[in-house]
C-alpha positions in Angstrom: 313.3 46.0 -22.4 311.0 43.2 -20.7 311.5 41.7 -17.8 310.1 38.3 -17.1 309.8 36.6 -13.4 309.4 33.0 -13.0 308.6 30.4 -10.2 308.9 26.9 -10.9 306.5 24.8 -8.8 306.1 21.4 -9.3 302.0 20.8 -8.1 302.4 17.9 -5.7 305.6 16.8 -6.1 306.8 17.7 -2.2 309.7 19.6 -3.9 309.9 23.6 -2.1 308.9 26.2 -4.6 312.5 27.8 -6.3 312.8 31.4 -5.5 311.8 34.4 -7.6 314.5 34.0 -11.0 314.2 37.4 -12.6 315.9 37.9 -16.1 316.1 40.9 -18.4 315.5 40.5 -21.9 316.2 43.2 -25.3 313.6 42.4 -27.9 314.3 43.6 -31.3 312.0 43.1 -33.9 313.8 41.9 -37.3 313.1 44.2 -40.2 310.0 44.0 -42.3 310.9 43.0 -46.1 310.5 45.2 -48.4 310.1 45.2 -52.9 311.5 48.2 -54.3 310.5 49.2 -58.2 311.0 51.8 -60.6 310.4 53.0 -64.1 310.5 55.5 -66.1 307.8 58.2 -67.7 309.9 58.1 -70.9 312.2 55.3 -71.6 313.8 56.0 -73.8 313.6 59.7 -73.3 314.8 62.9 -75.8 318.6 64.3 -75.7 317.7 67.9 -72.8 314.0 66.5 -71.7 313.3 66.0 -68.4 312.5 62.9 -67.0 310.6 61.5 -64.6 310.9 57.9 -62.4 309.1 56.3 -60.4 309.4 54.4 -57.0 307.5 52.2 -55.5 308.3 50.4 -51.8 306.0 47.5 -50.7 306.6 45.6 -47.6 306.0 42.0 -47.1 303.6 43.6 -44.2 300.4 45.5 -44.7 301.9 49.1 -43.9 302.9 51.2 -46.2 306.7 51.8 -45.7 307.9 55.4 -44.8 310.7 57.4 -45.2 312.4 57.9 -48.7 314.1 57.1 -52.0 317.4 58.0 -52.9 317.9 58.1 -56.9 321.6 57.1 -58.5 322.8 57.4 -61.7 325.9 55.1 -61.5 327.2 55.1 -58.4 326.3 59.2 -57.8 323.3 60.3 -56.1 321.1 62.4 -58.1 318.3 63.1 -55.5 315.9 61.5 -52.8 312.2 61.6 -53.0 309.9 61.2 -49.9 307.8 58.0 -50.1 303.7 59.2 -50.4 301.7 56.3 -50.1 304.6 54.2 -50.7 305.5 56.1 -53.7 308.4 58.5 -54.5 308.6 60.9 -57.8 312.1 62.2 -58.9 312.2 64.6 -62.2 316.3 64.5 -63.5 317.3 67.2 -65.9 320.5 66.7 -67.7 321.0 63.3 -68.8 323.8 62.7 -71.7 323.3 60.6 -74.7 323.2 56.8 -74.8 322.5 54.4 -71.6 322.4 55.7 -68.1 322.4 53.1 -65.3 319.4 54.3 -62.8 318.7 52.8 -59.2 316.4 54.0 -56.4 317.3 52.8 -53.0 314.6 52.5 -50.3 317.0 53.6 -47.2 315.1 51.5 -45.1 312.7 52.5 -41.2 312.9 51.6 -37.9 310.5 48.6 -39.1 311.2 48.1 -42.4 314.1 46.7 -44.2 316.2 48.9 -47.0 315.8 47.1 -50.6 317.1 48.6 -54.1 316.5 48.0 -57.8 317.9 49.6 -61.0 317.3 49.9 -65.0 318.7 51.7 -68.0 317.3 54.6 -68.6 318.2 55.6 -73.1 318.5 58.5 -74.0 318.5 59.7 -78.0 320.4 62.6 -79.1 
């Protein structure tokens, strides 16, 4: 919070100084943008390989965003990564043949805005 005390005096006017006015004011910051992208290792990737994605968070800032990554495939949550260097890594085991819709979601910081993107990860049998 920040408190802010004013006077108004108007220099050679003859008008009395106004008493102390004293208001109390919240300041919140508005969220720093941020770029979320991903790929993949191996796209398309092998019917039981591994495989690897990914992340990387940019903010419209200079910092590096914090925090972490959560990885989806579909609407499920697969895992979350922690952000190094603006940087997450997620290995998934398991995929089924064909197309698998993938997006990693930055959840967001105290100062940075959440942003997501997504792809299709292939898989051969």
């Amino acid at each position: 919070m920040t408190t802010v005390k004013a006077i108004a005096d108007i220099g050679g006017s003859g008008f009395t100084p106004s008493a102390v006015a004293t208001a109390v004011y919240k300041v919140v910051p508005k969220a720093i943008p941020t770029t979320t992208t991903v790929k993949s290792l191996s796209n398309p990737s092998k019917l039981g390989d591994p495989v690897t994605f990914v992340a990387t968070v940019t903010a419209a800032s200079s910092a590096t965003p914090t925090g972490s990554v959560t990885f989806k495939n579909g609407a499920a949550p697969v895992g979350t990564a922690p952000l190094v260097d603006g940087v997450a890594t997620f290995t998934l085991s398991g995929l089924t043949a064909y197309g698998h819709s993938i997006t990693a979601a930055y959840t967001g910081s105290a100062t940075n805005g959440a942003s997501a993107v997504g792809f299709t990860q292939e898989v051969t049998p």
